[in-house]
N, C-alpha and C positions, 0 to 999 in steps of 0.2 A: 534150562538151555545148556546143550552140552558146547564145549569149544576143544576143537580138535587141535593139531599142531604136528605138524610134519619137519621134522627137524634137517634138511637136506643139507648136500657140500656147499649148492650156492644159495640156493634158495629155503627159510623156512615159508613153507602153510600155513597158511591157519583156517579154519571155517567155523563158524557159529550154527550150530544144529536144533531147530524149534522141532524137538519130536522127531521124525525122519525127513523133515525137511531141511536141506542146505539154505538158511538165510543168508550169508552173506561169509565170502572168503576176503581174505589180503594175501599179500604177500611182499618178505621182509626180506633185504639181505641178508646170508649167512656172515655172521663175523665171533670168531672165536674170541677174540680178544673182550668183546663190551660185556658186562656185566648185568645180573637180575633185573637190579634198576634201573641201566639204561634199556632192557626189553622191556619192562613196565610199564617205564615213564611213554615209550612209544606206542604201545597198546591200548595206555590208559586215554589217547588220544585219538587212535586210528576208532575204537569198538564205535563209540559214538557219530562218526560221520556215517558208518551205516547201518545206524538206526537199534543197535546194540548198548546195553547199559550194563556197568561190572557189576551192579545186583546180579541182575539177571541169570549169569554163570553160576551152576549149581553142578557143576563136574569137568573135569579137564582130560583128557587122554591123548596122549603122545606117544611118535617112535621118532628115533635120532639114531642117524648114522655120522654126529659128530660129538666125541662121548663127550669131549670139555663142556658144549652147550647143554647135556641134557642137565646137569644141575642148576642151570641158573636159568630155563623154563619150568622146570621144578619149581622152583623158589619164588615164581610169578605166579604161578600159580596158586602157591598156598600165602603169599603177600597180599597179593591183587586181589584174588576171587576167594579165598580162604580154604578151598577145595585140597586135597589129597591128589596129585594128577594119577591115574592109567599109565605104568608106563611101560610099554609092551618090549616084553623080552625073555629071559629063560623062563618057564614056567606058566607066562601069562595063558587063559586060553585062547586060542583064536578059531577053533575050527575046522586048523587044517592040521593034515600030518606029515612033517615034513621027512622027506628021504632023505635029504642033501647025506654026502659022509659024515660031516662033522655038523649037525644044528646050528651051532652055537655061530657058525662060521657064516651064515646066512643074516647077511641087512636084514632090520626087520619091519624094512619098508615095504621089501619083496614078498614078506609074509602076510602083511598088511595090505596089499594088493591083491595078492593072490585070491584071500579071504573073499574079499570085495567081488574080485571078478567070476569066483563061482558062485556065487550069491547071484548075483546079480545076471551072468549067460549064461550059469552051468560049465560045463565040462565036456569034453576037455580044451583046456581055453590057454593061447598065448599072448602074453602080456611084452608089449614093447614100452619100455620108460624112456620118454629122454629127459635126461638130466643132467647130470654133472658129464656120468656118464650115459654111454644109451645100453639099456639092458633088458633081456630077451627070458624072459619065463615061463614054464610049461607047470601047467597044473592037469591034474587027468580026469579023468571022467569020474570018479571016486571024490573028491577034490582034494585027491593029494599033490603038494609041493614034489615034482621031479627034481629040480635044478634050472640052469640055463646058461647062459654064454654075456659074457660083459665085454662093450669095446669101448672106445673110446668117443664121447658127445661131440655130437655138429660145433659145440662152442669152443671146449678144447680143441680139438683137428684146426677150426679157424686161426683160434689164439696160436696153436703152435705154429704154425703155416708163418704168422707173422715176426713170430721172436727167433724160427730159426731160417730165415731169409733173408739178405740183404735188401733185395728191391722189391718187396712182396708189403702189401698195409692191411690194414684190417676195412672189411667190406661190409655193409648193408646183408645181413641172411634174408633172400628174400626167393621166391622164383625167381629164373629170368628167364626170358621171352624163350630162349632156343638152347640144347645141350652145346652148339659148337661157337664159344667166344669171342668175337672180335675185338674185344680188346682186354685188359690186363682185370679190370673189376668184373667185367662178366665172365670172365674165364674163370676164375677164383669162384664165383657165385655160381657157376655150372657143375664146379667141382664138388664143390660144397653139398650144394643142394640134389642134383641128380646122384652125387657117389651115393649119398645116403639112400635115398628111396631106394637106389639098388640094394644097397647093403643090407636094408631090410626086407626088401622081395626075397632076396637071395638066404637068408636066414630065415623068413617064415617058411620056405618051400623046404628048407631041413630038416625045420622042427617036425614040418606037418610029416614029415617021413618017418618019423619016432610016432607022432603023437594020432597020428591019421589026418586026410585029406579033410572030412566035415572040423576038426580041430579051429571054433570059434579066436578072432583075433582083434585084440583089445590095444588101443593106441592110449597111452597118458603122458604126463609129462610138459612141462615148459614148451617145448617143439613139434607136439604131436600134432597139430592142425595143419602147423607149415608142411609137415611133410606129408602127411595126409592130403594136401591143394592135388598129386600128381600120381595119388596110385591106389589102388581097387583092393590092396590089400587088407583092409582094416575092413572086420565089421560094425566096429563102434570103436568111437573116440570118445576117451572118458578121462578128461582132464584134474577133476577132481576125484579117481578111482582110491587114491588114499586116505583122502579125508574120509570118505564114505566106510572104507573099510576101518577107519580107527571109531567110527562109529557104532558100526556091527561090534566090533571086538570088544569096546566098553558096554554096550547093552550086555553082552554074553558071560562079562566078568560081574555083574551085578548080582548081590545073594549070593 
């Protein structure tokens, strides 16, 4: 059994992989400060509630876009499961070829998706993340890595909305019933909720202009369902599109 690990700003992944099937994900706070053994000691309890045994781990592969933690998932893994992790980055293979200017300068979570999302629709395919932040990927018909545009997450925008206002609190992200507010929490949650799906209309219809009109469009992410509830733009929402792809990339580093 392989166990993947998505190392994010707020959130780590994780998924337990029987062969190509997804048996069972979690998901952990990110916190820079805790230690090997405190992710351990947490794992060493969560694997078993579904249905997971640390025998059973016979490989580990990660990407981390928070460099403090990648050592001490490292270090769980070769504690915990005795395993070497995968751990995707200069060098590793994945598949794709990336353009960006600088490689190196490319999360390689984005690369790690990208993998996933031609694999899986083909090409040429745009990948919307939300996460920390919400970010926007074009991969081409070839399945090469073009680039893409980074803004700022539905949860940040909320958070700031609140620390830099006086009379303004933090809201429930949910739909609301209508875009025009009658009072101070729906107004907020119209903001929230409708700016995005626009914000994403309005950058898939850009991308498709670089990348073409048939240009498949891939939702992941913490927030991808919520805002997927209100718009036709997604052809598939694939919430776990990174685990999947940390998957591919360790079967392809094998031998």
């Amino acid at each position: 059994m392989l166990l993947a690990i998505d190392i994010g700003n707020t959130n780590v992944a994780i998924g337990a992989f029987e062969g190509d099937q997804l048996k069972a994900t979690w998901r952990l706070a990110t916190d820079p400060r805790r230690l090997s053994d405190q992710y351990g000691l947490e794992l060493h309890g969560l694997l078993p509630l579904k249905g997971v045994t640390i025998s059973e781990i016979e490989g580990c592969a990660l990407c981390s876009v928070v460099p403090t933690l990648t050592p001490a998932f490292e270090e769980v893994c070769r504690s915990l499961f005795g395993v070497e992790p995968l751990v995707v980055g200069t060098g590793t293979k994945t598949g794709v070829r990336v353009l960006y200017d600088n490689p190196r300068d490319v999360g390689a979570d984005r690369i790690v998706d990208a993998a996933a999302a031609f694999q899986l629709y083909g090409g040429p395919t745009i990948i919307v993340d939300f996460g920390t932040a919400t970010v926007f990927d074009a991969v081409s018909g070839q399945g090469e890595y073009l680039g893409g545009a980074i803004a700022p997450g539905i949860l940040i925008a909320a958070e700031s909305l609140v620390q830099n206002t006086s009379q303004l609190r933090r809201v429930e992200l949910v739909r609301p019933k209508r875009v025009v507010g009658t009072n101070t929490i729906a107004s907020l949650q119209a903001g929230l909720f409708y700016g995005y799906v626009s914000l994403v209309e309005g950058m898939v219809a850009r991308f498709k202009e670089d990348l073409g009109s048939d240009a498949r469009v891939v939702a992941t992410g913490g927030q991808a369902s919520l805002i997927a509830q209100d718009t036709e733009v997604f052809d598939y929402v694939n919430p776990d599109l990174t685990l999947l792809g940390l998957r591919q990339i360790y079967d392809l580093n094998q031998g």
